[in-house]
C-alpha positions in Angstrom: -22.7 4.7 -12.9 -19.7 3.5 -15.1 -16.7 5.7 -16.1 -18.1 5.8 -19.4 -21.5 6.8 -18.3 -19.6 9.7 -16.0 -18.2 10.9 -19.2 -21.4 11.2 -21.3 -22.9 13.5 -18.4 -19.8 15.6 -17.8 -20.4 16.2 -22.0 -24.1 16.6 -22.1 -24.5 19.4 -19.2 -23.5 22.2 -22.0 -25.0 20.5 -24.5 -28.8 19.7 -23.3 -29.1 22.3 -20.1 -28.6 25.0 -21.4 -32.4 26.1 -22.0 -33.6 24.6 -19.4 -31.6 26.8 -17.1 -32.5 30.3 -19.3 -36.2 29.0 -18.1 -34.9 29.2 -14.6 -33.7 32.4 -14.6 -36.6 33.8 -16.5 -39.0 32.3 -14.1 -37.5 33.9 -10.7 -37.0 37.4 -13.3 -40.8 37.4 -14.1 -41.5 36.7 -10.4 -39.2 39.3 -9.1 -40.1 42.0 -11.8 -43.4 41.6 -10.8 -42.3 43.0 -7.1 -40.8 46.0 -8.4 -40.5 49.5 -6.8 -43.0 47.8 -3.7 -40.0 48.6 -1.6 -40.4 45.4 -0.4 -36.7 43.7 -0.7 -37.7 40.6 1.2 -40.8 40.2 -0.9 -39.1 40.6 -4.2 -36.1 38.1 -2.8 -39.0 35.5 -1.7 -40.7 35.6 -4.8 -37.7 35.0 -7.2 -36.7 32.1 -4.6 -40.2 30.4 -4.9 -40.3 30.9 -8.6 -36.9 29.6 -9.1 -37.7 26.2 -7.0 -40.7 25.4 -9.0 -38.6 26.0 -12.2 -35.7 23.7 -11.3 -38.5 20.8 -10.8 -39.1 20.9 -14.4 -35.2 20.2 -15.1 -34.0 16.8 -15.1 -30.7 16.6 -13.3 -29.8 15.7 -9.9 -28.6 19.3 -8.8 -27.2 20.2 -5.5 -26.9 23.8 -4.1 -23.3 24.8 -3.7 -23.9 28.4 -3.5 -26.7 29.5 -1.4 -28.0 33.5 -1.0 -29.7 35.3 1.6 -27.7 33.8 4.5 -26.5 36.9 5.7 -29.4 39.1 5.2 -31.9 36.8 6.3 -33.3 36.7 3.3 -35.4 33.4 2.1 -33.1 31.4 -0.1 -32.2 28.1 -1.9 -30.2 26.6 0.8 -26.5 25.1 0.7 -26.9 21.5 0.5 -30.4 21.5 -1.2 -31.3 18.9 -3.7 -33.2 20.7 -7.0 -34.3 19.0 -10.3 -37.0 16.8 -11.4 -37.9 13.6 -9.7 -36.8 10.6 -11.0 -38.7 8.4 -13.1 -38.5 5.1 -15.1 -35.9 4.4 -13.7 -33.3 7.1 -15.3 -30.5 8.6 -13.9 -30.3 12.6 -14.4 -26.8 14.3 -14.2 -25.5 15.1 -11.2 -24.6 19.0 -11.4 -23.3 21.7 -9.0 -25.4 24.8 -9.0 -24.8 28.4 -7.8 -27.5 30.5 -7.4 -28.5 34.1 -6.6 -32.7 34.3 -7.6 -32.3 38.0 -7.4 -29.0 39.6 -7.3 -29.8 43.1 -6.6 -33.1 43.1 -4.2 -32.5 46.9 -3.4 -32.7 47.4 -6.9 -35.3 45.7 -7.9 -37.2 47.0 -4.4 -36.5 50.4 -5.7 -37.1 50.4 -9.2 -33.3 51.2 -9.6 -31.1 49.4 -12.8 -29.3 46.3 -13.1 -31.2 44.0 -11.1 -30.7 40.0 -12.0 -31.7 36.5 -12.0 -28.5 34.4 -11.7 -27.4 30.8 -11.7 -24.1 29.1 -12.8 -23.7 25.4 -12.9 -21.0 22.7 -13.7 -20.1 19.4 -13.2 -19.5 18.3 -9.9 -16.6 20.1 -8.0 -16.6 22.6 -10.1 -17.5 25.8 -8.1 -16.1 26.3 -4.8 -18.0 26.2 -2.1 -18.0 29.0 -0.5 -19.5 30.4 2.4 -21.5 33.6 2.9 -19.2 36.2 4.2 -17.0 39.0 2.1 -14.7 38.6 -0.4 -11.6 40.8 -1.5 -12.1 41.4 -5.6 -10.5 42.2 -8.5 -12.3 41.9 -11.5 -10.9 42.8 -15.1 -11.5 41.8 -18.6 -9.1 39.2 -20.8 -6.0 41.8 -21.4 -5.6 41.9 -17.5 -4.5 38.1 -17.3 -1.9 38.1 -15.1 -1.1 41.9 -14.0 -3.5 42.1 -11.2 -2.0 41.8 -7.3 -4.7 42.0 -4.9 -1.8 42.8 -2.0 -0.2 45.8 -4.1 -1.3 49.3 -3.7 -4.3 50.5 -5.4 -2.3 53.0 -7.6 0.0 49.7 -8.9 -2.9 47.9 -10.4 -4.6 50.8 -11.6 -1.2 51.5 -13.6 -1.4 47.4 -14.4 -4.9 47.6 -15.6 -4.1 50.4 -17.9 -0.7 49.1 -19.2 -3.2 46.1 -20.2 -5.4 47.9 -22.0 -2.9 50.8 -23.6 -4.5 53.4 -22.4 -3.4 56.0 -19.3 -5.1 55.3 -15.8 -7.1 58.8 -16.3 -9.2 56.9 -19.1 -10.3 53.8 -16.4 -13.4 53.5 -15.4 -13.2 51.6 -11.9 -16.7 50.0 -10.4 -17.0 49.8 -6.6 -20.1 49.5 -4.4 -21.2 52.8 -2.3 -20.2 51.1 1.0 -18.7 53.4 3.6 -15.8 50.6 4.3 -14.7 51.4 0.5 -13.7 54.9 1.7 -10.0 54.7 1.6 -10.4 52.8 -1.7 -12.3 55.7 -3.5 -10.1 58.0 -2.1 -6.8 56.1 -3.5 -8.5 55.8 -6.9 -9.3 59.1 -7.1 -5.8 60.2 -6.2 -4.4 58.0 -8.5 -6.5 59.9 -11.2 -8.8 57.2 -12.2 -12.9 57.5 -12.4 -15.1 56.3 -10.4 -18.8 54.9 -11.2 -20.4 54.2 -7.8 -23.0 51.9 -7.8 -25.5 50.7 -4.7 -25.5 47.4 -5.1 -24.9 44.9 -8.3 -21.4 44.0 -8.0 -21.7 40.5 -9.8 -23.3 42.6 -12.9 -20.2 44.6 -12.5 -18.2 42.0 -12.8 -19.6 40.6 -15.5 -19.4 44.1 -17.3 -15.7 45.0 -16.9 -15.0 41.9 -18.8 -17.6 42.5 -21.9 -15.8 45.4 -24.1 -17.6 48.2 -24.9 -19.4 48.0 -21.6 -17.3 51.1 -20.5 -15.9 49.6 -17.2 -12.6 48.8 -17.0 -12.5 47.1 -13.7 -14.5 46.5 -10.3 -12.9 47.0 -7.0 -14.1 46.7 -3.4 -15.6 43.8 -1.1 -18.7 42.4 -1.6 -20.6 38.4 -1.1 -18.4 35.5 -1.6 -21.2 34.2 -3.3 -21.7 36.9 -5.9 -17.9 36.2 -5.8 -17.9 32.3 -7.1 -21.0 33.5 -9.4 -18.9 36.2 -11.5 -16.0 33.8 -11.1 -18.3 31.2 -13.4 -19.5 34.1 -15.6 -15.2 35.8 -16.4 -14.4 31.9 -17.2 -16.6 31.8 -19.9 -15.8 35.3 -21.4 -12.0 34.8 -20.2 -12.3 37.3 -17.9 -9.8 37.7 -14.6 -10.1 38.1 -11.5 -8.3 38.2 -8.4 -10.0 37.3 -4.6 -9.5 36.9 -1.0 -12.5 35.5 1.6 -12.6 38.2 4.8 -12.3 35.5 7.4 -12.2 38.3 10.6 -14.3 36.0 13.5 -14.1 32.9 15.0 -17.1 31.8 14.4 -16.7 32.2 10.5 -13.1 30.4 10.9 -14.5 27.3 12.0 -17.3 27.6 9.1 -14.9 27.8 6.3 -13.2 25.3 8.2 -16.0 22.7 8.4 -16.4 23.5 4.3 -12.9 22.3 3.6 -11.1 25.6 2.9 -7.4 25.3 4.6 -6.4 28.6 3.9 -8.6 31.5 4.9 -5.7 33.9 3.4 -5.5 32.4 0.1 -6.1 34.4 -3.3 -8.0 32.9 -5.9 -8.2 33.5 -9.6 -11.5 33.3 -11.5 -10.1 29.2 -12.2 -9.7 28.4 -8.5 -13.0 29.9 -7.7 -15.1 28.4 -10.5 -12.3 25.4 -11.8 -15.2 23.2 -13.7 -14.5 22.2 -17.4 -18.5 22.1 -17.7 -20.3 25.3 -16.8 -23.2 27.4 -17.6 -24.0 30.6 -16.5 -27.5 32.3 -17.5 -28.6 35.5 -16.1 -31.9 37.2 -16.7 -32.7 40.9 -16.4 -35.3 42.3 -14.0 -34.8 46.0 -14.0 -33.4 47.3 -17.0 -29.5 47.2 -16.8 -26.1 48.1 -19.0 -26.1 44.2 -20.5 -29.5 43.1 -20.2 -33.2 44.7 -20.0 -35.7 44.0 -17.4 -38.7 41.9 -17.6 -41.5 44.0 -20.0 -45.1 43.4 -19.5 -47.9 43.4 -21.8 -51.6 42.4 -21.6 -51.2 39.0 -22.8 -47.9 37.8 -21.4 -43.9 39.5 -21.2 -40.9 39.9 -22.8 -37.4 38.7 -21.0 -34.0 39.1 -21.9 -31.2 36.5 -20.8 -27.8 36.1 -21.6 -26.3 32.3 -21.0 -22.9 31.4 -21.9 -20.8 28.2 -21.4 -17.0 27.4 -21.0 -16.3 24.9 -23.0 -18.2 25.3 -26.2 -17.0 29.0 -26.1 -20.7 30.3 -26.8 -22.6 33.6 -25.7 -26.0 34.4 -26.5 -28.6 36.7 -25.5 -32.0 35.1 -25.6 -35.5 37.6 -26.1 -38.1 35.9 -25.2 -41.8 36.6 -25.3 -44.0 34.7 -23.3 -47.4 34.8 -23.7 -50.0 33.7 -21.0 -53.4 32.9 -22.7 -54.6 33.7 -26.3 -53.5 37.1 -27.8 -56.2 39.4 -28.0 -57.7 41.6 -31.0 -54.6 43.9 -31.3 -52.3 40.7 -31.0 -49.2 40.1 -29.8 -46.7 43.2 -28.9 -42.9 41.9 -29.5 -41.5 45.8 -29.1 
């Protein structure tokens, strides 16, 4: 491939994936929703995988898996290193793209019936997510006006007072997001003595994310460890809505030392920004609601087909939209089709 061929399929990823990739998401979605409140978390998790494989045949680029999920649950999952996207034909040459994917972020959720259950994917051009592995990650995740004042080493109380600074308001009007995990116990406790609220939430923290830096969302900030994955994923979603963040991997075995190792990290300690962890000039990130959430609503079924609701954004173009879709399975019947 030429330089000026390179430059053509850095420039078309925005421009001609961007649907095809809403279809992704809304493909695992449908396939999870259809799971929902079976308490079954693996069931729901190997249906959205399934459904999102068979979707990414249909798109013609020459994707690779950066960002795996299900690792560390033993969950079935779209493997790191796996090659997605339509087979070549007639001799073309699809775009090669980087993809990060999480079929259902939030099987609990969906399992349960419970909000704020996802289909997610980011892509960019090559090298433009980190690849990181499947362990924790340290986060702090704010909207725009927090550019710059957040310290993942400083006491909680210091960024709380930075966060509200930020957004000129006191640190008794915050809203702070942290998973219900009891190794966030000190961390509640140091919000709550620093006077801020606290919305606890069971699992979800990439929708979090995503919500403390959409205003009006009422969440100020997330806080807490949760998946590096989830991590690189919101990373992808902050740069498109200029979002911040602040992250650390938990490197704390041996075994996981020589992992990040073998995947060309050099510094288990560093902190990363939302850039570092999602650094492409190219990148699309499309989520698509399963349960019904704060941003998006789940998948809604009706006798002839569903409805789905997905929000897709990109970095470079500067676009959000939220896409209502209804999809409609064989002929409407007498009464037609419901859109409501």
């Amino acid at each position: 491939m030429t330089a000026a061929n390179q430059v053509v399929v850095r420039s078309a990823i925005e421009r001609d994936l961007v649907g095809d990739f809403v279809r992704v998401v809304e493909e695992a979605a449908v396939a999870a929703a259809r799971t929902m409140g079976q308490g079954d978390r693996k069931g729901s998790d190997q249906a959205a995988v399934q459904a999102m494989r068979r979707a990414f045949e249909e798109v013609e680029i020459a994707g690779t898996v950066v960002i795996g999920e299900g690792e560390r649950d033993e969950a079935p999952m779209l493997y790191i290193g796996e090659k997605v996207g339509a087979p070549p034909r007639d001799g073309l040459e699809f775009p090669r793209v980087d993809i990060a994917v999480d079929p259902l972020e939030g099987t609990n959720l969906c399992a349960t019936g419970t909000a704020n259950s996802i289909a997610v994917l980011a892509a960019s051009e090559p090298g433009g997510l980190l690849h990181a592995p499947d362990c924790y990650m340290q986060k702090i995740i704010a909207g725009p006006a927090c550019r710059d004042a957040l310290d993942i080493d400083a006491p909680v109380r210091y960024n709380l007072k930075a966060i509200a600074h930020s957004l000129d308001r006191e640190v008794k009007d915050l809203v702070i997001m942290v998973l219900d995990r009891p190794r966030h116990e000190d961390l509640i406790a140091q919000i709550r003595t620093a006077g801020a609220r606290i919305r606890l939430i069971p699992d979800g923290d990439l929708s979090a994310g995503i919500a403390a830096a959409v205003r009006g969302a009422g969440v100020d900030a997330v806080m807490g460890t949760g998946g590096a994955p989830e991590g690189v994923l919101t990373a992808a979603a902050l740069r498109c809505l200029s979002g911040e963040m602040v992250a650390r991997l938990v490197v704390n075995t041996p075994e996981l030392e020589a992992r990040v190792e073998r995947m060309g990290i050099r510094d288990p300690k560093r902190i990363y920004t939302a850039r570092d962890l999602a650094p492409g000039e190219q990148i699309i990130f499309a989520a698509c609601g399963v349960t019904d959430g704060a941003l998006l609503h789940g998948v809604r079924f009706f006798g002839d087909g569903c409805r789905t609701h997905s929000l897709v954004m990109t970095y470079k173009t500067r676009q959000v939209r939220f896409v209502d879709t209804v999809h409609m399975y064989r002929e409407p019947g007498r009464r037609g089709v419901r859109l409501y």
